[in-house]
C-alpha distance (Angstrom), angle and dihedral (degrees) to the residues before:
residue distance angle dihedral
X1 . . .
X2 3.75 . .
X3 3.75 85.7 .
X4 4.30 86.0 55.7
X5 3.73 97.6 46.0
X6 4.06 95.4 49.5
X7 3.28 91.3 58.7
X8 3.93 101.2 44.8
X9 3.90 79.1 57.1
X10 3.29 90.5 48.8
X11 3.90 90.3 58.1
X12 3.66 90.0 31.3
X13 3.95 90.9 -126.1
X14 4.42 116.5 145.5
X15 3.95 113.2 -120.5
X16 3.77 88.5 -120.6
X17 4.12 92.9 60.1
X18 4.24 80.7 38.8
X19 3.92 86.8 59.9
X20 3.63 93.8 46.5
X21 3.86 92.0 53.2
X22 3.74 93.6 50.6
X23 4.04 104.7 37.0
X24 3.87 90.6 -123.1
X25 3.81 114.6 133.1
X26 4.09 112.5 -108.6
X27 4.02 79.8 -134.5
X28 3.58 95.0 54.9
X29 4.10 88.5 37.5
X30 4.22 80.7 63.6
X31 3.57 95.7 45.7
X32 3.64 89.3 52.7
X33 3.80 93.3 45.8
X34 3.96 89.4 47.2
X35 3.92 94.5 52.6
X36 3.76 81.2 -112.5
X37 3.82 89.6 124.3
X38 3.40 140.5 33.6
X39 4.15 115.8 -137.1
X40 3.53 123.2 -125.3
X41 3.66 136.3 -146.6
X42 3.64 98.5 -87.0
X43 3.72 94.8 36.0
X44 3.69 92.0 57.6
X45 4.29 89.8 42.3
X46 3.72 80.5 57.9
X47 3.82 97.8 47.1
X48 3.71 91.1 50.7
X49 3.73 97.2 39.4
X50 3.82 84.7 60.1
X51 3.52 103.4 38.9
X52 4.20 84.1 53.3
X53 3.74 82.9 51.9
X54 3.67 92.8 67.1
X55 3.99 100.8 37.8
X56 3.55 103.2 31.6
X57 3.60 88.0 -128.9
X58 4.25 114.3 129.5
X59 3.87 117.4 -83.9
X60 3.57 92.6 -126.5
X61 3.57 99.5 59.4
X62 3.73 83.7 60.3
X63 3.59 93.0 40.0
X64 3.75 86.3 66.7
X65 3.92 101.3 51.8
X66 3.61 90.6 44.2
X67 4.17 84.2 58.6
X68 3.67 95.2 42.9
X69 3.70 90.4 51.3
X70 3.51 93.2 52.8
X71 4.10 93.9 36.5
X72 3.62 87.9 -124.5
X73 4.16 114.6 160.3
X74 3.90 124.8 -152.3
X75 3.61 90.4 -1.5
């Protein structure tokens, strides 16, 4: 999640407006952030899909730090 939250400094954007833009629960955004919780598939499509939102850059770029950070494979 360190990968998330540098670039919502970056754009200067709160985690509770950054939950609102992507559907995911600020709750489950902690947990995540914690290590409480482990993403899924969609959950990370939705992370990325947001974050590309804000930088114009494409989701799945994102998609694919947000799964290294997390070790996840074939997700």
């Amino acid at each position: 999640m360190r990968y998330i939250l540098s670039i919502l400094e970056m754009e200067y954007l709160s985690i509770n407006a950054f939950c609102k833009l992507s559907g995911i629960g600020r709750s489950h955004f902690y947990k995540l952030n914690r290590g409480e919780n482990r993403p899924r598939i969609e959950t990370i499509k939705y992370l990325a899909l947001t974050l590309a939102k804000l930088d114009n850059q494409h989701w799945k770029i994102h998609a694919q730090k947000i799964r290294d950070e997390f070790n996840l494979k074939n997700a």
